[in-house]
N, CA, C and O atoms as a MOPAC input file, in Angstrom:
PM7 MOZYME 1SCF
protein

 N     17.86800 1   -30.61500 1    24.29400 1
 C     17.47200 1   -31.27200 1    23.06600 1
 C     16.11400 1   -30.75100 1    22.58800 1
 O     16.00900 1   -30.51800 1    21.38400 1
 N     14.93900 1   -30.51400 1    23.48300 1
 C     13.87100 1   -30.04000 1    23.26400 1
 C     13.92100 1   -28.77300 1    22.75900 1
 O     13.03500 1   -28.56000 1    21.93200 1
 N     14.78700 1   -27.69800 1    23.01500 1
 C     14.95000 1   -26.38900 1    22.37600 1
 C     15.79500 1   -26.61500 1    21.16400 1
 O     15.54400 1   -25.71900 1    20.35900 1
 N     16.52300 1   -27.28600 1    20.79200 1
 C     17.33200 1   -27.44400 1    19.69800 1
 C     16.17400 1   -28.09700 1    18.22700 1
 O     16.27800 1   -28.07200 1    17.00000 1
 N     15.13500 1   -28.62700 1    19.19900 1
 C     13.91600 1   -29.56000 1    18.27100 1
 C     13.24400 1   -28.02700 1    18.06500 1
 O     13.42200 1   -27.54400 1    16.94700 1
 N     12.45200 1   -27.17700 1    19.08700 1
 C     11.68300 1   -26.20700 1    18.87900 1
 C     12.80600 1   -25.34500 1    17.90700 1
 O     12.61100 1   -25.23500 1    16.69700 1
 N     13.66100 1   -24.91900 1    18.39000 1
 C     14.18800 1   -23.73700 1    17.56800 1
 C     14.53800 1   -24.22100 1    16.17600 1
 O     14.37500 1   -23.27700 1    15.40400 1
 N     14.91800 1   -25.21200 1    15.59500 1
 C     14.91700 1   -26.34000 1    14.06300 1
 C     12.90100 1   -25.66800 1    13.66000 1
 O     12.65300 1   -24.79500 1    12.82800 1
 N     11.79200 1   -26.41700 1    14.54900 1
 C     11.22200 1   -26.15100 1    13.84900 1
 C     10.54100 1   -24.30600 1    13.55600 1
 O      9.98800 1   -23.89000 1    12.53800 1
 N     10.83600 1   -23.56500 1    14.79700 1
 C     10.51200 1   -22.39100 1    14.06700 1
 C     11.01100 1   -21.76700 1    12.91800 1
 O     10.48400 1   -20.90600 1    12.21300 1
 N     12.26500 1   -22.40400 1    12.81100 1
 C     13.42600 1   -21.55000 1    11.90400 1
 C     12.84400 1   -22.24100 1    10.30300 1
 O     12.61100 1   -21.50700 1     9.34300 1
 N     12.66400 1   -23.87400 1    10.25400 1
 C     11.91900 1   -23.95800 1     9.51400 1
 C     10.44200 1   -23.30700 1     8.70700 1
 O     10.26800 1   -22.96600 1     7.53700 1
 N      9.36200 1   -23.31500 1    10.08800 1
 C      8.48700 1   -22.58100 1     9.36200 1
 C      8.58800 1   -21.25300 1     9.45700 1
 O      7.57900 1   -20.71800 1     8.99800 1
 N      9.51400 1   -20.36700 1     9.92700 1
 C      9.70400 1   -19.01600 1     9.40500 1
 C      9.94400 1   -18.85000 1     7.77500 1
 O      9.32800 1   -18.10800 1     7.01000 1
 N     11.28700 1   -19.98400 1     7.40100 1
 C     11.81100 1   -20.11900 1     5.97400 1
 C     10.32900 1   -20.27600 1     4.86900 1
 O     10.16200 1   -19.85700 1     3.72300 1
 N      9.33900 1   -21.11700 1     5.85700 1
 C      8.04300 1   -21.59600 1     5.06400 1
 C      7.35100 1   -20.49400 1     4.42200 1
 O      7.03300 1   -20.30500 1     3.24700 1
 N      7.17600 1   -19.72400 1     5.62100 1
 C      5.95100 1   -17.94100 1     5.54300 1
 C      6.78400 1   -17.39800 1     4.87300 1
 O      6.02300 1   -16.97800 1     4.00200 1
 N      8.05500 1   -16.95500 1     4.47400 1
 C      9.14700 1   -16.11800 1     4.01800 1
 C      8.71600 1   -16.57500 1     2.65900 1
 O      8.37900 1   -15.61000 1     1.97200 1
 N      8.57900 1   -18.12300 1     1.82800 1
 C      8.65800 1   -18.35700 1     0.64400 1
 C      6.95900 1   -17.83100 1     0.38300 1
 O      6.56200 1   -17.14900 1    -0.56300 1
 N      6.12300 1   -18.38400 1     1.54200 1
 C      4.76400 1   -18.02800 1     0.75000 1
 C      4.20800 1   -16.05000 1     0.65800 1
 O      3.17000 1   -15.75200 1     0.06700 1
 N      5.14300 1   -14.90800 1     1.36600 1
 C      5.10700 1   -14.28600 1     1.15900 1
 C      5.35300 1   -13.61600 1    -0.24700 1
 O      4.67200 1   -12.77900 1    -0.84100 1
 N      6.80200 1   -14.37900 1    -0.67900 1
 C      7.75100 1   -14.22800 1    -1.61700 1
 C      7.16500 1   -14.99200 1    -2.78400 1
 O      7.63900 1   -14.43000 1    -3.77100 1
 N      6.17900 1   -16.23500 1    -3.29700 1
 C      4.72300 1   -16.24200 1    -3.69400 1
 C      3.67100 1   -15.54100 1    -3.69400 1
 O      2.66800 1   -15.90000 1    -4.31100 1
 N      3.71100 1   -14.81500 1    -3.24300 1
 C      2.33300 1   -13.96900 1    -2.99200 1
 C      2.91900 1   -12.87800 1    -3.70400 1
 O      2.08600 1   -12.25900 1    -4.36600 1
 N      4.00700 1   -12.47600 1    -3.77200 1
 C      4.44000 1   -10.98900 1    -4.23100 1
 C      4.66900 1   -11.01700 1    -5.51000 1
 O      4.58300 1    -9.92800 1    -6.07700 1
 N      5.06400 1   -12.37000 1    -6.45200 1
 C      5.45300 1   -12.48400 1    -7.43900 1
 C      3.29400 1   -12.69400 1    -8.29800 1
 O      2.82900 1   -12.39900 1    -9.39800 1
 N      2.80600 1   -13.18300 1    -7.30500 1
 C      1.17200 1   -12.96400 1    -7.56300 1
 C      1.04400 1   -11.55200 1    -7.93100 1
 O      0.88800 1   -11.11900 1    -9.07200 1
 N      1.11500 1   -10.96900 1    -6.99100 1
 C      0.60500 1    -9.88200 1    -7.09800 1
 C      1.55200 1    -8.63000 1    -6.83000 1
 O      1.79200 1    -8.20400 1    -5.70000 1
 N      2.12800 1    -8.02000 1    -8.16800 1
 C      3.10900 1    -7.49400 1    -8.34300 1
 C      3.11600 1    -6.10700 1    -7.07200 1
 O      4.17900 1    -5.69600 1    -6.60700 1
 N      2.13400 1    -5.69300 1    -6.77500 1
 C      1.54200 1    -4.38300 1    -5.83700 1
 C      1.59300 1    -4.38100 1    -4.55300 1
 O      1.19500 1    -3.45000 1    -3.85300 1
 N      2.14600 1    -5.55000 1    -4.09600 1
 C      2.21100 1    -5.83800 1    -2.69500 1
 C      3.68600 1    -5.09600 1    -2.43600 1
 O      4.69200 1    -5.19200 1    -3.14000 1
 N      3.51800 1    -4.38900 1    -1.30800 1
 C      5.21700 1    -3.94700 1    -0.90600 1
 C      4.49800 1    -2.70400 1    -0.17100 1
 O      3.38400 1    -2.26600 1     0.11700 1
 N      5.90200 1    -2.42400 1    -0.05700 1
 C      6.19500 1    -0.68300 1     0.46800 1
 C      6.31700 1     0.55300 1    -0.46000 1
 O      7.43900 1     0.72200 1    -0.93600 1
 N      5.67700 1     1.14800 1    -0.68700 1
 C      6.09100 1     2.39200 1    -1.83700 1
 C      6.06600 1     3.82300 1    -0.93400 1
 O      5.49400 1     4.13000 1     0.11200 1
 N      6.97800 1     4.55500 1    -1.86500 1
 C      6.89900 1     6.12100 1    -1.89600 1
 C      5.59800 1     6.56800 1    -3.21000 1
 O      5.46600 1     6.12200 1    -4.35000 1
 N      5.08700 1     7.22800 1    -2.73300 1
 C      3.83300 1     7.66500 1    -3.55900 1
 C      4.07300 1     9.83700 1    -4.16200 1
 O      4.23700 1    10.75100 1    -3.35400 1
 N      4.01900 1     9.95600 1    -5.31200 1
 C      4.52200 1    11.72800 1    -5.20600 1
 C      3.31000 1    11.58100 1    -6.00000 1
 O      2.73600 1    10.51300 1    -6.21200 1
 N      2.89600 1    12.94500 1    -6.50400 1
 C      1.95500 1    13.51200 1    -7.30100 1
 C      2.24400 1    15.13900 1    -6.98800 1
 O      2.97900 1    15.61000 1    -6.12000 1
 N      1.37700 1    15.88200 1    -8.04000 1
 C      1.16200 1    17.28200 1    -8.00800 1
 C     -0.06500 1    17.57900 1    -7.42400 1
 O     -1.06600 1    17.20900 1    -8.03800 1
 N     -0.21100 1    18.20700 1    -6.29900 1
 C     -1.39300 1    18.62800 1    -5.41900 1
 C     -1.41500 1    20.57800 1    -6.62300 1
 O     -0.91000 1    21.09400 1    -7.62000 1
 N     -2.33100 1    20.83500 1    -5.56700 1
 C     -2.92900 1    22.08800 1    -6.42400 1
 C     -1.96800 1    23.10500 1    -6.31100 1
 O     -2.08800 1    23.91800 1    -7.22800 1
 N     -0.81100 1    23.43200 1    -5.31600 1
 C     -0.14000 1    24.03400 1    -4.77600 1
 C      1.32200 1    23.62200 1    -4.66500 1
 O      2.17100 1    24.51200 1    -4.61700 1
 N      1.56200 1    22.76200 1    -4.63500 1
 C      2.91400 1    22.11700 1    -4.82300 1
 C      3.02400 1    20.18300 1    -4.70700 1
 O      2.02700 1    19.47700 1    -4.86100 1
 N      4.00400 1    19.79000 1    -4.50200 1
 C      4.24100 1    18.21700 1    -4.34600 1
 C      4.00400 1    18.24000 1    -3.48900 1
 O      4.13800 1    19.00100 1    -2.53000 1
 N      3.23700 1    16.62500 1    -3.86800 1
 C      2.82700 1    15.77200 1    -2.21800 1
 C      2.99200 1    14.66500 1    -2.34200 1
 O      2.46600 1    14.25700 1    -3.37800 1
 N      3.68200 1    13.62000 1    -1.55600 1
 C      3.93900 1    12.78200 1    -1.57200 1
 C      3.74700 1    11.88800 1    -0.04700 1
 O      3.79900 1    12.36700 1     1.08500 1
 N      3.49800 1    10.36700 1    -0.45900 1
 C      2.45400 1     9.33800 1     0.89100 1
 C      3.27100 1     8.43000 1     0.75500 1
 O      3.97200 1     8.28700 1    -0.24700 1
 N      3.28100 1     7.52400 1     1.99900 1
 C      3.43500 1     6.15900 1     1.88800 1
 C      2.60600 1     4.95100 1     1.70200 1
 O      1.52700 1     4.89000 1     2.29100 1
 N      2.94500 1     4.11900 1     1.04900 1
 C      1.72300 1     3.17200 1     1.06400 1
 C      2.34400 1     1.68500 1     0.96400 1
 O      3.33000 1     1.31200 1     0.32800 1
 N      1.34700 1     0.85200 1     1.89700 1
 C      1.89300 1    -0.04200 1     2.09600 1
 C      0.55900 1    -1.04800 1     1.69100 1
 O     -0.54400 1    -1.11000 1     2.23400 1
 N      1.04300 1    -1.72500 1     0.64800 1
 C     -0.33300 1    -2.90800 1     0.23300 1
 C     -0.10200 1    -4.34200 1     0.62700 1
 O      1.01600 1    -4.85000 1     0.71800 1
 N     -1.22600 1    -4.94800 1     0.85000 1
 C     -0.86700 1    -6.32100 1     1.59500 1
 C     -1.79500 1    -6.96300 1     0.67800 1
 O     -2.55000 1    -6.31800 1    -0.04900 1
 N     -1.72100 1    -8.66200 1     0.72200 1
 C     -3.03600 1    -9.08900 1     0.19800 1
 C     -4.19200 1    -8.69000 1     0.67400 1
 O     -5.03100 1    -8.72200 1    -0.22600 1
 N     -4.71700 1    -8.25000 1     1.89100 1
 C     -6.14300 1    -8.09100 1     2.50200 1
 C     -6.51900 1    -6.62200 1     2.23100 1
 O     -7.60400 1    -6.23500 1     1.79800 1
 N     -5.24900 1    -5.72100 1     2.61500 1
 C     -5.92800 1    -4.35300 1     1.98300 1
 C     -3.98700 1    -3.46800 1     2.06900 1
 O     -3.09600 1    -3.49000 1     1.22000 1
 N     -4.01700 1    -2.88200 1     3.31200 1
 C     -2.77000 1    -2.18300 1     3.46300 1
 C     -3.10300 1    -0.39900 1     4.46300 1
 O     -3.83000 1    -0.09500 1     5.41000 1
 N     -2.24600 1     0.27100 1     3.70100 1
 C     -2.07100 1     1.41700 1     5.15300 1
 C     -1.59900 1     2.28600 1     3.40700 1
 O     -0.99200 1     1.89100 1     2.41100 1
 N     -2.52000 1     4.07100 1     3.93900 1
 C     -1.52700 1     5.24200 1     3.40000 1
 C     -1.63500 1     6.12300 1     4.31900 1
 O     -2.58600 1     6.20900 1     5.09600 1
 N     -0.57500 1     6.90200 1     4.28700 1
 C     -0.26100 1     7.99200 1     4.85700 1
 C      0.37100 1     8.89200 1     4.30500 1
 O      1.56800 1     8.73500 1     4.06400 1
 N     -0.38500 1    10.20900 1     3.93100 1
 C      0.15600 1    11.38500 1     3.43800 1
 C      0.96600 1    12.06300 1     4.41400 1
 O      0.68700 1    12.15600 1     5.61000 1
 N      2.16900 1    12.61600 1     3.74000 1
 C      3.53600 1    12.87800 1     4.36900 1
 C      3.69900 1    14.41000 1     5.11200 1
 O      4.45700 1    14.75900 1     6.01700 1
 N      2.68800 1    15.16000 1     4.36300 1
 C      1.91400 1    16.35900 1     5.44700 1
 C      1.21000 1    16.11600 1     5.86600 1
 O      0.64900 1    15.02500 1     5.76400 1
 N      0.75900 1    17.45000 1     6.86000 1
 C     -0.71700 1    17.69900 1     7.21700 1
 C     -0.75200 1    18.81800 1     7.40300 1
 O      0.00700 1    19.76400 1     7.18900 1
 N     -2.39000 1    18.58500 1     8.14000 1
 C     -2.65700 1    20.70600 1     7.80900 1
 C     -3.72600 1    20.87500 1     8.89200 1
 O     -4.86900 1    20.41700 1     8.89300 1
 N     -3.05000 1    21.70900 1     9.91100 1
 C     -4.02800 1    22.28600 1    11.50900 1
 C     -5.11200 1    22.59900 1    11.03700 1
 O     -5.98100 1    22.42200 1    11.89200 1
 N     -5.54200 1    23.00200 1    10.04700 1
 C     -7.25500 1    22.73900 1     9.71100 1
 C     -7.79600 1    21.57800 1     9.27100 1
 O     -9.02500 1    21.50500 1     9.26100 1
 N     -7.07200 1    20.53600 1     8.85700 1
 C     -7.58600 1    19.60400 1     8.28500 1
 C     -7.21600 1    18.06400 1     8.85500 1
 O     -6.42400 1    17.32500 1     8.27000 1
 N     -7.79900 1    17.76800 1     9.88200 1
 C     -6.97100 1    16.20100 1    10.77500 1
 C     -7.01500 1    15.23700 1    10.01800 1
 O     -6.22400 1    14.33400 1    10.29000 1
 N     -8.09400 1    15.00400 1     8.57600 1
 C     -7.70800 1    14.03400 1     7.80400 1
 C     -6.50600 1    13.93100 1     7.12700 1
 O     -6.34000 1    12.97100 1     6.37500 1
 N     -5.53400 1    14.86700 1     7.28800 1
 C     -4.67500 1    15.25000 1     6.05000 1
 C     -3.50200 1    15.13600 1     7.27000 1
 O     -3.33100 1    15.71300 1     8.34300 1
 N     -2.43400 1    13.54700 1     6.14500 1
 C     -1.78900 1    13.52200 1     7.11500 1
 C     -2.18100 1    12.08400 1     8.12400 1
 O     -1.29900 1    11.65600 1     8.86900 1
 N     -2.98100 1    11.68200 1     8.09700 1
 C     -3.58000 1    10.38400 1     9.12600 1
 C     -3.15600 1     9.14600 1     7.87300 1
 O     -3.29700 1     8.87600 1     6.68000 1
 N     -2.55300 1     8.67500 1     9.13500 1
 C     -2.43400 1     7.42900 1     8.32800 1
 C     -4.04000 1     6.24100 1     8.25000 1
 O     -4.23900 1     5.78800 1     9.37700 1
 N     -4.33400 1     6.09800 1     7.96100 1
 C     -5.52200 1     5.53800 1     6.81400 1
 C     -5.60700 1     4.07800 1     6.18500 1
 O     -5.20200 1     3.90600 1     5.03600 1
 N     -6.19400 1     2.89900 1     7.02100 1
 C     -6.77900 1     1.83900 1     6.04700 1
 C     -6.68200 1     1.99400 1     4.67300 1
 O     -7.13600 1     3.04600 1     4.22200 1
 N     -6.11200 1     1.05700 1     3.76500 1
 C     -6.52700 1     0.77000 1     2.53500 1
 C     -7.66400 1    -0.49700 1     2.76100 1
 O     -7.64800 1    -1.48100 1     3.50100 1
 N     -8.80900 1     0.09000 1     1.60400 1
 C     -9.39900 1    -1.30300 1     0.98900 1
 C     -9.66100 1    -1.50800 1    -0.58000 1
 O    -10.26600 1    -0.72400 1    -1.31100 1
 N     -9.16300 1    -2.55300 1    -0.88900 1
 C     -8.63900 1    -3.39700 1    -1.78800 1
 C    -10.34700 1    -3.31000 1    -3.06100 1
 O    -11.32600 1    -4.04300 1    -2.92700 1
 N    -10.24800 1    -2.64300 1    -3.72700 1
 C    -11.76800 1    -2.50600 1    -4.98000 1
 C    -11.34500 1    -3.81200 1    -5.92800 1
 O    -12.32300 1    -4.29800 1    -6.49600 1
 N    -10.08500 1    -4.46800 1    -6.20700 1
 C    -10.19400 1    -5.19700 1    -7.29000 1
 C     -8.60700 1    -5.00300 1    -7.64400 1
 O     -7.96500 1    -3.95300 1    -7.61800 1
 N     -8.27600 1    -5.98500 1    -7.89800 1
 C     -6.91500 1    -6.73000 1    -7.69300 1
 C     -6.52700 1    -7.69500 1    -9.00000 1
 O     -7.41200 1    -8.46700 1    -9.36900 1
 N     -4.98300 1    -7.70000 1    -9.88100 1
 C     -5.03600 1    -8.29700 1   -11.04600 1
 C     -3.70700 1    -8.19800 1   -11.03300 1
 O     -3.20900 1    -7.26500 1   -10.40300 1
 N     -2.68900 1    -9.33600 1   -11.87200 1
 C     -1.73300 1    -8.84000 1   -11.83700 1
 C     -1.09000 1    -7.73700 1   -13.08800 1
 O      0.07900 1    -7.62100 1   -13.45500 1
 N     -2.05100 1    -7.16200 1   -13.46100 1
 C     -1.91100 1    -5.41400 1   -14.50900 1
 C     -1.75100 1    -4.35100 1   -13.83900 1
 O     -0.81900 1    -3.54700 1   -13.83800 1
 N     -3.27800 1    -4.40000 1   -12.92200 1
 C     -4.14500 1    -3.58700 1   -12.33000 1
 C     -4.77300 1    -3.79900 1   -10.71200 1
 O     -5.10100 1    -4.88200 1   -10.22800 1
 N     -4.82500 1    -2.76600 1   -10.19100 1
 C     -5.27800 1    -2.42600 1    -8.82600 1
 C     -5.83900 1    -1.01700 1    -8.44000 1
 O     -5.38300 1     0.12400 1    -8.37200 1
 N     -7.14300 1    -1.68300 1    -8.20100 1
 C     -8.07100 1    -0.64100 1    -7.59400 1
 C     -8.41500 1    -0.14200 1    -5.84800 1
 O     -8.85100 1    -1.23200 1    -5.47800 1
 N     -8.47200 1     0.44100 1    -5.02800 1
 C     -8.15800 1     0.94200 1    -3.91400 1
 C     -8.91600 1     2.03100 1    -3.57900 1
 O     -9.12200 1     2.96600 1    -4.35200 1
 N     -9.41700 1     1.93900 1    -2.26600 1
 C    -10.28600 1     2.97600 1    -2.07100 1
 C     -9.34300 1     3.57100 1    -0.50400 1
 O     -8.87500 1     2.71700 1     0.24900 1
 N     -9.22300 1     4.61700 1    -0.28500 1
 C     -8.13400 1     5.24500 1     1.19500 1
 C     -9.84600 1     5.04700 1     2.00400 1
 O    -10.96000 1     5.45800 1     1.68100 1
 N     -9.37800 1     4.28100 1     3.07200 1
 C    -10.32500 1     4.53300 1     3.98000 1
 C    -10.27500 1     5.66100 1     5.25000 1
 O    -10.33700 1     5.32300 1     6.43200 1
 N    -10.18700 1     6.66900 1     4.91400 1
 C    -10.55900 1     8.02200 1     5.84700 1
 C    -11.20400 1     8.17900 1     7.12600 1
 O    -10.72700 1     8.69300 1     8.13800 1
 N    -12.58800 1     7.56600 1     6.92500 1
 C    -14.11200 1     7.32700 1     7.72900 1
 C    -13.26400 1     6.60300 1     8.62000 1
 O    -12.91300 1     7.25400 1     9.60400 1
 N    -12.69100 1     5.02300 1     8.51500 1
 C    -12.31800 1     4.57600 1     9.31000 1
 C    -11.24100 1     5.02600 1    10.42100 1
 O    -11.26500 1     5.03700 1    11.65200 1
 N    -10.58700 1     5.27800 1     9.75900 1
 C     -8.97600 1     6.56800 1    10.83200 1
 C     -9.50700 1     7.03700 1    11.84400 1
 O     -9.15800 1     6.96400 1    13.02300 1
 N    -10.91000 1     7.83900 1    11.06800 1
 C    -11.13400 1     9.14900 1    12.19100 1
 C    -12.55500 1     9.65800 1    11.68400 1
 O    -12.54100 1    10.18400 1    10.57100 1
 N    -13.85100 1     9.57300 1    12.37600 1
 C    -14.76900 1     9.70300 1    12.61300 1
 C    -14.94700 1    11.31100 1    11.36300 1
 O    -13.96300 1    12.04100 1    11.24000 1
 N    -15.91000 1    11.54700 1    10.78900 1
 C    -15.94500 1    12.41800 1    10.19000 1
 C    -15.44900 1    12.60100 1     8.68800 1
 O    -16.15300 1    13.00800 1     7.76300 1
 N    -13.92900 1    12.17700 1     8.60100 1
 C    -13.06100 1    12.44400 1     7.35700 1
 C    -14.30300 1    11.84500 1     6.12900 1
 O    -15.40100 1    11.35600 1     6.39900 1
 N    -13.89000 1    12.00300 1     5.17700 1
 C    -14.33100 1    11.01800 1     3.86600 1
 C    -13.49900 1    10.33000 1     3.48500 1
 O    -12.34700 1    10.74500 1     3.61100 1
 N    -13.72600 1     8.98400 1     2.85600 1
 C    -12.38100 1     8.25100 1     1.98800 1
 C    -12.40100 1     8.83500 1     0.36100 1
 O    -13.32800 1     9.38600 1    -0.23200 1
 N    -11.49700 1     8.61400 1     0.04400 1
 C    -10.72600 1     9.08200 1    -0.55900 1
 C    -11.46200 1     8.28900 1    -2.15700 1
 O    -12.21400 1     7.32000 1    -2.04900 1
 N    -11.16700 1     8.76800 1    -3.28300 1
 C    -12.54300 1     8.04400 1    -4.45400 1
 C    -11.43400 1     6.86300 1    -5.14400 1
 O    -10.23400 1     7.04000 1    -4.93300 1
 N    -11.81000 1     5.85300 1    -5.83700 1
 C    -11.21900 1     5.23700 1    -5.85700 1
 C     -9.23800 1     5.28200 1    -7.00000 1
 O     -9.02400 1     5.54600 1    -8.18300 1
 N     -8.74300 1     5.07900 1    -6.41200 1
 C     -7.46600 1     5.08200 1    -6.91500 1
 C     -6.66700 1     3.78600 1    -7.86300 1
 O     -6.82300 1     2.57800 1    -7.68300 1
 N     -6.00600 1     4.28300 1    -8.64400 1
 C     -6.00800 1     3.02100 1    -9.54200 1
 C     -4.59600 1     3.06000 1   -10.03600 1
 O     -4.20700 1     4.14300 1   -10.47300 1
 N     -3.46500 1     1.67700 1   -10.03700 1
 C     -2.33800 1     1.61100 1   -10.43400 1
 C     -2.24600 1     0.55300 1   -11.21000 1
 O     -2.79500 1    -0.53100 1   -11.01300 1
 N     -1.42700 1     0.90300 1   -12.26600 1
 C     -1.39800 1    -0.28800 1   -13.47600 1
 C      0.31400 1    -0.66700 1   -13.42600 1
 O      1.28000 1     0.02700 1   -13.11200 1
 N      0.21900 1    -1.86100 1   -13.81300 1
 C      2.07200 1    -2.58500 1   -13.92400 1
 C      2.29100 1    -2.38100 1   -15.60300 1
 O      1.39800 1    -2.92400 1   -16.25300 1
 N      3.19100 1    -1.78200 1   -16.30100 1
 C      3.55000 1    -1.44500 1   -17.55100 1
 C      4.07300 1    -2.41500 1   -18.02800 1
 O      4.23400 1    -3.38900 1   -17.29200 1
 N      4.44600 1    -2.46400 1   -19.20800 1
 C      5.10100 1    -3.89000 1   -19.94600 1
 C      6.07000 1    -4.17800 1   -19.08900 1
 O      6.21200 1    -5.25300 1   -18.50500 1
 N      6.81700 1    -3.12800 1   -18.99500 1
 C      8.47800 1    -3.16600 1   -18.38700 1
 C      8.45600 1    -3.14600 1   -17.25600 1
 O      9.53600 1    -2.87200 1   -16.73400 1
 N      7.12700 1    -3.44700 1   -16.20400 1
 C      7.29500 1    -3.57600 1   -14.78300 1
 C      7.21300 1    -2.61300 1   -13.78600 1
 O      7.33700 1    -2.68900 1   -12.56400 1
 N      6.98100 1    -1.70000 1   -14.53700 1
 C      7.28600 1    -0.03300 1   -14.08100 1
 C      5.80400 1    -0.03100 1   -13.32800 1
 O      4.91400 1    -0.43300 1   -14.07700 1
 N      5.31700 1     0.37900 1   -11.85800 1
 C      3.82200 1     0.67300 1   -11.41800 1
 C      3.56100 1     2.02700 1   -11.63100 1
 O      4.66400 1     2.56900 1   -11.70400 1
 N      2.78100 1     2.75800 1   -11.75200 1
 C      2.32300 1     3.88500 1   -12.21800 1
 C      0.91300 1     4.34500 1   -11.55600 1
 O      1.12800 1     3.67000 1   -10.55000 1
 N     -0.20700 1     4.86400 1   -11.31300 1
 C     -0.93600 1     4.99800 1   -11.10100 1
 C     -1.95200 1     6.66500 1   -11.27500 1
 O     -1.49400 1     7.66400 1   -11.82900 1
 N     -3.20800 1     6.58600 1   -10.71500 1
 C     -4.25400 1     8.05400 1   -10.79900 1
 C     -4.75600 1     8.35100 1    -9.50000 1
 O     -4.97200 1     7.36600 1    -8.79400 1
 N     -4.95200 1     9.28200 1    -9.09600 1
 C     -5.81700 1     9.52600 1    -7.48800 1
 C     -6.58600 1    10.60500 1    -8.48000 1
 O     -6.10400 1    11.57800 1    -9.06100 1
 N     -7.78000 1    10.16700 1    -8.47900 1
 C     -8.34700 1    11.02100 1    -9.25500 1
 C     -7.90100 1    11.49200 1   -11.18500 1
 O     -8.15600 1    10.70500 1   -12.09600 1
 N     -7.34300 1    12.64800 1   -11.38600 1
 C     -7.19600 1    12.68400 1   -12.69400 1
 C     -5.40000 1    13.48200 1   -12.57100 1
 O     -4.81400 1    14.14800 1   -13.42400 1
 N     -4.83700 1    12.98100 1   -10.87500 1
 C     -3.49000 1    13.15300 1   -10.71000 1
 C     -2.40500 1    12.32300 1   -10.62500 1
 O     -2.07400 1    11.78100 1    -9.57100 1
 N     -1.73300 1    12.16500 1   -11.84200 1
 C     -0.68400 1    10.86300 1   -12.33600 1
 C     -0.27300 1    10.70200 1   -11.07100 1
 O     -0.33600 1    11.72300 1   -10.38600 1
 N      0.36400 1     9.15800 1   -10.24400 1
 C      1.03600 1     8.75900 1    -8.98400 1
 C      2.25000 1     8.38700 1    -9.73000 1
 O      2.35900 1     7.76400 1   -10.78600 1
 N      3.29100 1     8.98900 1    -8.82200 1
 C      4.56900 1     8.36700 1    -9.27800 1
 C      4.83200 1     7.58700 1    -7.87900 1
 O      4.60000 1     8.05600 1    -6.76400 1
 N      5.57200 1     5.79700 1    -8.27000 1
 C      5.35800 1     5.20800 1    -7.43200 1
 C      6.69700 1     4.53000 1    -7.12600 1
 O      7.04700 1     3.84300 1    -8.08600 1
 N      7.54800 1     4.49800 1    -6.11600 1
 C      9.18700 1     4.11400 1    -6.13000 1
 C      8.99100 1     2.80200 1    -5.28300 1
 O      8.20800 1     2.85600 1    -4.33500 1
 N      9.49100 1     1.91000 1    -5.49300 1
 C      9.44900 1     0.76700 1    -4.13400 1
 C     10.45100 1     1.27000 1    -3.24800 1
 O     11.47500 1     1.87300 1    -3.57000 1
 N     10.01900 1     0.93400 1    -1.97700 1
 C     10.77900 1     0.89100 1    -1.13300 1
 C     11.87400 1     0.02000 1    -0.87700 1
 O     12.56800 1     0.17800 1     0.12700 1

């Protein structure tokens, strides 16, 4: 009877965190899993990124034996948050001693819902996962 009481109430407050996630996402349209592409100087490159309310995770989908920042998956922190707009800085420094982070990055929600974004002055094309 005591496990039939515990397992009622986890299953309950699992259903609980599930709705206040599912609140939180309709907050803040930017929260999720994305595929990230852009045009690097040389060909496509494309990251994953994963945003949370507190900050999130990217990871560029190459890398390069001269370069250990490139390629590390990487802290996000969160510059400023709206449900239009989101600002983001790649935290680099933190990953791995040395790297730089990354300057700040910026994605906007379009009339039609569509996210879009800049890493610098290079359009992000952004797919949910």
């Amino acid at each position: 009877m005591k496990k039939q009481i515990l397992w009622a109430t986890c299953l309950l407050w699992g259903l609980g965190a599930g709705t206040s996630v599912q609140a939180q996402d309709a907050a803040n349209p930017f929260i999720g899993k994305w595929n990230v592409e852009w045009q690097g100087d040389k060909k496509s490159q494309e990251a994953e990124l994963e945003i949370t309310a507190s900050g999130g995770t990217w990871k560029t989908a190459t890398s390069k034996r001269k370069d250990p920042c490139v390629g590390l998956a990487a802290p996000v922190e969160i510059a400023s948050a709206s449900a239009e707009k989101l600002e983001f800085i790649i935290k680099f420094s933190t990953a791995l001693q040395g790297c730089k982070d990354s300057s700040t990055l910026s994605l906007v929600r379009d009339a039609d819902g569509k996210v879009s974004g800049l890493r610098g002055e290079n359009p992000l094309t952004l797919t949910r996962k």
